[in-house]
N, C-alpha and C positions, 0 to 999 in steps of 0.2 A: 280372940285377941290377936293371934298370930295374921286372922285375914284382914284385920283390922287395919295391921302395919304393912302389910304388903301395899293395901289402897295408898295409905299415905305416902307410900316411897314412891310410888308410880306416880302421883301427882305432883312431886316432889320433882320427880325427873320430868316432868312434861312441862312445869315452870321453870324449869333449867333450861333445860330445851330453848324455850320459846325467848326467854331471856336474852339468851346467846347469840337467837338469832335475831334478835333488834339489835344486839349491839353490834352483831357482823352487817345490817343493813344502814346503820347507822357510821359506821366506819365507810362503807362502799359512799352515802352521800356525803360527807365529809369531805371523801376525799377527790370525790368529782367538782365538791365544792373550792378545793385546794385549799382548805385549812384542818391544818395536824390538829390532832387531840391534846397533842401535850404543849400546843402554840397558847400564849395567854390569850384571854380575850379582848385585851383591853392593849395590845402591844405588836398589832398583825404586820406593821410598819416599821417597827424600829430599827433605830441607826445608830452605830458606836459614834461617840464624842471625838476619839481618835482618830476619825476618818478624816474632822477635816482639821487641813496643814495652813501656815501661812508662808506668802513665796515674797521673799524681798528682795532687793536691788542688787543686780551683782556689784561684784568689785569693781571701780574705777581705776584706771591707770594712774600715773601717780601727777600727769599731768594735766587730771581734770577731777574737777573737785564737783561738779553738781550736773544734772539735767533735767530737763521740764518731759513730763508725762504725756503720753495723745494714748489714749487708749480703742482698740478695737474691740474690745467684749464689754460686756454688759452684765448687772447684777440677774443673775437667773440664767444667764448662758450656758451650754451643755460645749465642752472643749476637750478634747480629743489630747493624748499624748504630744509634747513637742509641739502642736498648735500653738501660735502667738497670739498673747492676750493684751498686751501695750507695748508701747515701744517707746524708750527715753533718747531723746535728743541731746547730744552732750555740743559743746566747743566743735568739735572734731568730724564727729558720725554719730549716726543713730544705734542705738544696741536694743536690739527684738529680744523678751522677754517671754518665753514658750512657756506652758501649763505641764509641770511636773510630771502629771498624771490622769487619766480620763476624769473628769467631772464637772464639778456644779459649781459657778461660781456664784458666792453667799455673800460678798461684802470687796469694796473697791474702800481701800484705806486711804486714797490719795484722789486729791479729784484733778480732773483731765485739764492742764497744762499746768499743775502742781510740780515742783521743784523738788527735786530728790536729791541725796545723797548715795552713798557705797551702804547698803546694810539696809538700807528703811523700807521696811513694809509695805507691800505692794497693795495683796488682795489676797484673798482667803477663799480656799476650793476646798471643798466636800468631795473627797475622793468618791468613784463608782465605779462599779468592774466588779472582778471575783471578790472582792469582800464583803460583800453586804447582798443578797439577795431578795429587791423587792417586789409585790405583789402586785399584779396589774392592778389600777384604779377600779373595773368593773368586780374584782375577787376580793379586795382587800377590806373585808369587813370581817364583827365579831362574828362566834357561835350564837350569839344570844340574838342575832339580828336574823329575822325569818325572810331576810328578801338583799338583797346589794344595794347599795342607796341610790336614790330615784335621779333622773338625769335632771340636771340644772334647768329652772323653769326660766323662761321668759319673764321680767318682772313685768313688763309691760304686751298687751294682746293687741292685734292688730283692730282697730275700728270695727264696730257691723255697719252697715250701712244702716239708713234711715227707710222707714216705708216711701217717703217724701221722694227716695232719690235712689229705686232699686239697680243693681248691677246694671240691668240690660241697657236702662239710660244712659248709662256712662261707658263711652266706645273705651276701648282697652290702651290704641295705641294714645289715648288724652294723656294717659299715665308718662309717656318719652311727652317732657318739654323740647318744644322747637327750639330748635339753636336760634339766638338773638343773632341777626344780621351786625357785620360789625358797623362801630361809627363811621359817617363820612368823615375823612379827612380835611379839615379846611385847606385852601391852597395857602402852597408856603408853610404848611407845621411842622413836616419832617426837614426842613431843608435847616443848615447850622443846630444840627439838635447835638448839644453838649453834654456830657456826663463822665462821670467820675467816682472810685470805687477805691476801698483802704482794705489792704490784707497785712496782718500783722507779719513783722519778719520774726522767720524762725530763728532758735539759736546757733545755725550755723553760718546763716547769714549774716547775721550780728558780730560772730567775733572774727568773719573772714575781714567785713568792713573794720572792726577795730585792730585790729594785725594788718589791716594795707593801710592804716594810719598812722599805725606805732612806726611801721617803717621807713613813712616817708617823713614821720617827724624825727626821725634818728638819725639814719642813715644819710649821709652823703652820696644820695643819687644819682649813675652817670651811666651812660648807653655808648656805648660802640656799635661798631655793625662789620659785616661784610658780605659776599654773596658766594654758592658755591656752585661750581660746574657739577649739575646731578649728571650729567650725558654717560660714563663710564659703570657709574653707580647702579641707574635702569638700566644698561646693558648687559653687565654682567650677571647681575640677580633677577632681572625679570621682573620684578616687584614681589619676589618670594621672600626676601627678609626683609621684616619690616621697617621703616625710617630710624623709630625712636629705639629700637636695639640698635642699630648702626651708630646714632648718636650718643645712649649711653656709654658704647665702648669707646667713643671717640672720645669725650667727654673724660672717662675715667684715664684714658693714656696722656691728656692734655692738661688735668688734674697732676697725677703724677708729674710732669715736667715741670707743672706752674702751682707746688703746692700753696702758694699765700691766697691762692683762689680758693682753697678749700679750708683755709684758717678761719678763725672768729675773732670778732673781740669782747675779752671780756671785762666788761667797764666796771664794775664795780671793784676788782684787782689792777685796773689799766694794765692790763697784759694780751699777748697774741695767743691762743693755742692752736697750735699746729695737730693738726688729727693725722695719725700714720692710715689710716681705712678711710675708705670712700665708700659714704651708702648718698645713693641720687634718688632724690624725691619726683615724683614724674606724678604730672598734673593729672589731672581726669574731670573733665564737667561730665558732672550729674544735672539732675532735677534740683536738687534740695543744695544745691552749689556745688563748688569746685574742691574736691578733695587731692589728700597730695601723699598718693603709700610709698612706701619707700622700700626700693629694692638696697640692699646690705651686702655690704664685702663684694663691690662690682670690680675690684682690683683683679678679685682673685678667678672671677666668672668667666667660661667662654660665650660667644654667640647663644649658643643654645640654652645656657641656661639663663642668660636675661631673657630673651624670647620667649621663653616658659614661665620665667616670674614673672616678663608684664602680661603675661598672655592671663595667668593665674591670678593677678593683681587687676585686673582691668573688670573680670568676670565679676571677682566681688564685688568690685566698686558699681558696678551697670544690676547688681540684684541686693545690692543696699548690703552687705553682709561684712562690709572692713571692719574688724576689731580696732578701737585706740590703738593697738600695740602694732599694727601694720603702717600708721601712720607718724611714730613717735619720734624724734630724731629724724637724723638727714644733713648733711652737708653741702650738699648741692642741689639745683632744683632745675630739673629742663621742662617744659611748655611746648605745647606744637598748634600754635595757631593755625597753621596750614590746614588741617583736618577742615578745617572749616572757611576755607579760601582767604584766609587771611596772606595780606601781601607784605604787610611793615608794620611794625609795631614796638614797642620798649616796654615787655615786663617791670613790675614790679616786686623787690626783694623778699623771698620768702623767710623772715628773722624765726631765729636768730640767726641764718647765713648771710653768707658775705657776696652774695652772686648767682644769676638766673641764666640761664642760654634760653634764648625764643627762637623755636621753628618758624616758618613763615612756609608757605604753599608753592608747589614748582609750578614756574610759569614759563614761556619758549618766551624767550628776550636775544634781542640781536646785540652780539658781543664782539668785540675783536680778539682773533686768534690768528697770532701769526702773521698779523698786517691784512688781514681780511675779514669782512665781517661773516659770523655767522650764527645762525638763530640754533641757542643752544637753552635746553631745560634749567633754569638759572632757581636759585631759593636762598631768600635773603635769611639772617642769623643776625641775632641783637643780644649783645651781653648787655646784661646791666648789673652794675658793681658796686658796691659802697668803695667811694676814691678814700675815706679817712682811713682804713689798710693795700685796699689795691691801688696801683699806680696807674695810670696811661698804656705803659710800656707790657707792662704784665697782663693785662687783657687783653691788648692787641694781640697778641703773641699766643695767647690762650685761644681767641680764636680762629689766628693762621694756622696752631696745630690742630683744628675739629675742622678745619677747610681741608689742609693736606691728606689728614686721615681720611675722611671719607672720598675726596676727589679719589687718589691713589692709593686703593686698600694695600696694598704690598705695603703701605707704611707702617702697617696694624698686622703685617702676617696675615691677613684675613682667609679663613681656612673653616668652613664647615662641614 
């Protein structure tokens, strides 16, 4: 009896044994196969519901209410951190619209030149990164499945040939069709050849054209001019500081003198307001039209720090990045045609101000000095003013002091 139970327990252990070791060999292929034991089998894939977010519109400033969508991704795109996935065009400027978070984007709630507001629902990303861990495509099958699933067939096989019409007969390069020689041209077909092509305008086109309408239907429109001796200007600075800090500071001391040029009207109270601050709006053509950032409390700024703000302001403006809020406001607005050889010209008012100064380009003009002529770097200036607040007298005057100032900087202290 007793040898009876020893056999039993020995075969007892030799089935333990051998147990133990399928299920240690069985573990080792598992896990070569890269699915855990305690993974379902039916869930090798799975993704939290939480992962993905919805990204809506930012805020608008207060002085734009909507803009139209162009979108750059696509449903199924893979987008990186900070990546831009549309971008809304408002009144103003564009505002780029970056991806929260690395992922996948699963749905475009707005279709492309779709109208938004402040809050509304963009598109919806599947977040991916460290919180979800998934399986290559070639590993990510059950346990119950004895093989990875089979590569995607071909639904369609390429032809065999016919006994009729074996390979050797048919030379290889038959397969490259010759290029068709092109048509003759009859004589006289390209010559007067006419045409014509329609691009929608965008929104900032739109309301630049209806604000240089509203002003010239408002406003009492009216140009002055004068011209200014650059010769002391290029000599002393070398062309190291730039024109349009030169003229903002001039602008701001000749403001101060002449504040009715920096007033408004405001017609709905038929009243003046006098603004004690001077921020100058300073032009900028772009691509996508002419935008206008405004530098703030130029009263209170030296050289260097205009120089830095348009320096800072110009950069944004040339890589699409001005917020509304850099172009909000403004009391004044200067222009520099000259950039671009411009000789003469009369701006139009940027409303709701009351007044524009236009650069124009330095040209060698023969002038009298002193009962002689002499060819001096000359660059004409064009105020243009609504006359139902500014007078005749008051612009002139506004811009013989941005003549003085910049002719003779000691009138400005000029000190950098």
């Amino acid at each position: 009896m007793l040898s009876r139970s020893r056999c039993v327990s020995r075969a007892f252990s030799r089935s333990l044994s051998a147990f133990q070791k399928v299920r240690c060999w069985l573990r080792v292929v598992l896990f070569l196969a890269g699915v855990s034991l305690c993974q379902g089998p039916g869930y090798p894939d799975s993704r939290k519901i939480d992962d993905v977010i919805t990204v809506k519109t930012p805020a608008f400033a207060e002085s734009v209410t909507e803009g139209d969508v162009r979108w750059e991704k696509a449903v199924g795109d893979t987008v990186a951190e900070d990546e831009v996935v549309c971008e809304i065009e408002t009144d103003k400027t564009s505002v780029q619209v970056p991806s929260p978070a690395n992922g996948v984007i699963e749905a475009l709630l707005v279709p492309d030149g779709g109208k938004v507001e402040g809050g509304t629902p963009l598109f919806t990303l599947r977040k991916t990164g460290g919180k979800e861990v998934l399986l290559p495509q070639s590993r990510a099958y059950s346990i119950g499945s004895s093989s990875p699933p089979a590569a995607s067939i071909p639904t369609q096989m390429p032809p065999v040939p016919s006994p009729s019409q074996p390979l050797a007969s048919k030379p290889v390069m038959s397969a490259v069709k010759p290029t068709a020689a092109p048509p003759v041209a009859e004589p006289g077909a390209g010559k007067g050849l006419r045409s014509e092509h329609r691009e929608k305008m965008n929104r900032m086109r739109q309301r630049i054209a209806q604000r240089l309408k509203e002003a010239q239907n408002t406003c009492a429109m009216l140009t002055t001019f004068n011209e200014i001796d650059m010769r002391c200007f290029l000599k002393k600075h070398n062309l190291k500081l730039g024109f349009m800090s030169a003229f903002v500071k001039a602008s701001a001391f000749a403001l101060q003198e002449q504040p009715v040029v920096n007033a408004v009207i405001d017609d709905a109270a038929k009243e003046v307001v006098y603004r004690d601050y001077i921020d100058i709006s300073v032009a900028v053509a772009t691509p996508r039209g002419l935008v206008v950032p405004v530098i703030r409390n130029v009263e209170a700024m030296n050289y260097a720090d205009i120089e830095r703000a348009i320096s800072e302001l110009g950069e944004k403006a040339r890589k699409n990045e001005l917020a509304i809020e850099d172009m909000d406001g403004g009391t004044f607005t200067i222009s520099n045609g000259g950039v671009f050889g411009s000789l003469f010209g009369t701006p139009i008012i940027n409303p709701p101000q009351s007044a524009i100064l236009g650069m124009h380009g330095i040209f060698d003009r023969p002038v009298a000095v002193g009962g002689k002529v002499e060819v001096r770097p000359m660059m004409y200036v064009a105020l243009t003013y609504d006359h139902r607040l500014i007078d005749g007298r008051e612009a002139v005057t506004f811009l013989r002091k941005i003549k003085a100032a910049v002719e003779d900087p000691r009138v400005l202290l000029l000190d950098l």
